[in-house]
C-alpha positions in Angstrom: 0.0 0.0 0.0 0.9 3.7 -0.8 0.0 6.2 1.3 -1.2 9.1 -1.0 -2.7 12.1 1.5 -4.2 12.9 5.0 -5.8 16.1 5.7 -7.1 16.8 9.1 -10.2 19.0 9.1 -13.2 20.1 11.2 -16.1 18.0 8.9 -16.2 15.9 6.6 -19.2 14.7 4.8 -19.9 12.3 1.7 -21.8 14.2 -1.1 -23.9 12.6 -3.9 -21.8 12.0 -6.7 -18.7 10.3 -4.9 -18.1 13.8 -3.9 -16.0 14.5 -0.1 -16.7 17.8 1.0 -13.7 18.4 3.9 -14.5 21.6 6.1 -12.3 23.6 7.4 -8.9 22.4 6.6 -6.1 22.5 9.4 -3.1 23.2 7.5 0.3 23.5 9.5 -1.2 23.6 13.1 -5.0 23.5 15.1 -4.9 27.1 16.6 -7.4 27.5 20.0 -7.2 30.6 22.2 -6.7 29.1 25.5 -6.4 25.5 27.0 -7.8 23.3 27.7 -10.7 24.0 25.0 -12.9 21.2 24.0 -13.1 20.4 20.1 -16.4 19.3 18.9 -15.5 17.0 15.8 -12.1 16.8 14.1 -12.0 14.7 10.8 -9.7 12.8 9.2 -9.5 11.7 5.5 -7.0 9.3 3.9 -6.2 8.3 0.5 -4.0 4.8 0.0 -3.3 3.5 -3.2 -1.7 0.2 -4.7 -4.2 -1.5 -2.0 -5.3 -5.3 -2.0 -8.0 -6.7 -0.9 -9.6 -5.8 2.2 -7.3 -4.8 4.8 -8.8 -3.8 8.4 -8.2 -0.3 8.6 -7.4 1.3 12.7 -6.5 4.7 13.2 -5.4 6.0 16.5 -5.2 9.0 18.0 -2.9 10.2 21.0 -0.4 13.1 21.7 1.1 15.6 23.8 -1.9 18.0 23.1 -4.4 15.4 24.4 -2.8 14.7 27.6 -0.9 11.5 26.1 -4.7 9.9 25.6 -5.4 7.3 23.1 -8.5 7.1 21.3 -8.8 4.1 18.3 -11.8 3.8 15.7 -12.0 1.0 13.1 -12.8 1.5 9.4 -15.9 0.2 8.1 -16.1 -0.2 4.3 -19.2 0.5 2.6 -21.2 -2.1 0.8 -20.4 0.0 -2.3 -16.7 -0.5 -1.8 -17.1 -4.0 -0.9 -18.3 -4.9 -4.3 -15.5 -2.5 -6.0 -12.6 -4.4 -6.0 -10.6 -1.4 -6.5 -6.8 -0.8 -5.8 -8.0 2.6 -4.0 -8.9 2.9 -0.2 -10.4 6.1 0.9 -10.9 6.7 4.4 -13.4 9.0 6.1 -13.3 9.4 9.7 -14.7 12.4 12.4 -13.4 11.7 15.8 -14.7 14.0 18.8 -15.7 15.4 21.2 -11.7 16.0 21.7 -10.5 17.7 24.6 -7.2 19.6 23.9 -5.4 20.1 27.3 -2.3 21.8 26.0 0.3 23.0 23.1 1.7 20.1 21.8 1.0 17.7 18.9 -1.6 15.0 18.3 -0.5 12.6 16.2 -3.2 10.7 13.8 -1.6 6.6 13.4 -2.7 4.7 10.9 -2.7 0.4 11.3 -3.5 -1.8 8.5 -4.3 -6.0 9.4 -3.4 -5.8 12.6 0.0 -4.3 12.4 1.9 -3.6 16.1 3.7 -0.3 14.1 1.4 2.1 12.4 1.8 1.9 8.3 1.6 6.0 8.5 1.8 8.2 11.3 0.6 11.9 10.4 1.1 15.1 13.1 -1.0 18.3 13.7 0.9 20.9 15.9 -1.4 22.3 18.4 -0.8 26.3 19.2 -2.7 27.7 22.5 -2.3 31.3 22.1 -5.3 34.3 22.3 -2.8 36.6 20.0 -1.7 34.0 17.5 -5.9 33.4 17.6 -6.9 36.1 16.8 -4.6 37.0 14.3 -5.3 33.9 12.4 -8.8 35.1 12.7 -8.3 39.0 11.1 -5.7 37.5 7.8 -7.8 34.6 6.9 -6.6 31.7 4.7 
């Protein structure tokens, strides 16, 4: 398998059309203005090529940022997918609510069949600052 992208985002939602409408897009880091703030969903979308079968899909979630907590959710593929027997693997996930306790990272680990290392591990930086806020907030994308 060959990991393609992960974006990290606030929603994520699965339009008519095979369309994936991602929400708010973190790019380099998740900015809040103070900790600890609670985060009410946080999504995560893969893309994995070169895939073979079925593989069970776990991705875990843990970090600095979340006090060193681990959280894990399993794939489920859809019955469309199931009858595709397509060399692509998309994954659609929204994890939360998600406590943020400090600055720090939270790292997003991806697990294919049961592996004991993750096949891809991706990070987010989390920034806890009301100026670096509310800057972000008056320059925009």
């Amino acid at each position: 398998m060959r990991h393609e992208v992960t974006i990290i985002c606030d929603d994520i939602r699965s339009e008519i059309g095979r369309k994936v409408s991602l929400m708010g897009v973190f790019d380099e880091a998740l900015l809040i203005a103070s900790a600890p703030a609670r985060i009410a969903r946080l999504g995560l979308f893969q893309k994995w090529s070169e895939v073979e079968g079925f593989p069970k899909l776990v991705v875990e979630i843990t970090g600095s940022a979340i006090g060193g907590n681990s959280f894990k959710a399993q794939g489920v593929r859809s019955d469309e997918a199931k009858k595709k027997h397509s060399p692509v693997l998309k994954a659609l996930m929204v994890f939360g609510p998600l406590d943020i306790l400090s600055a720090g990272e939270i790292e997003f680990r991806t697990y294919f069949d049961d592996a004991k290392e993750p096949n891809y591990v991706h990070r987010l930086n989390v920034r806890v600052g009301q100026k670096e806020f509310d800057e972000s907030m008056r320059s925009g994308p």
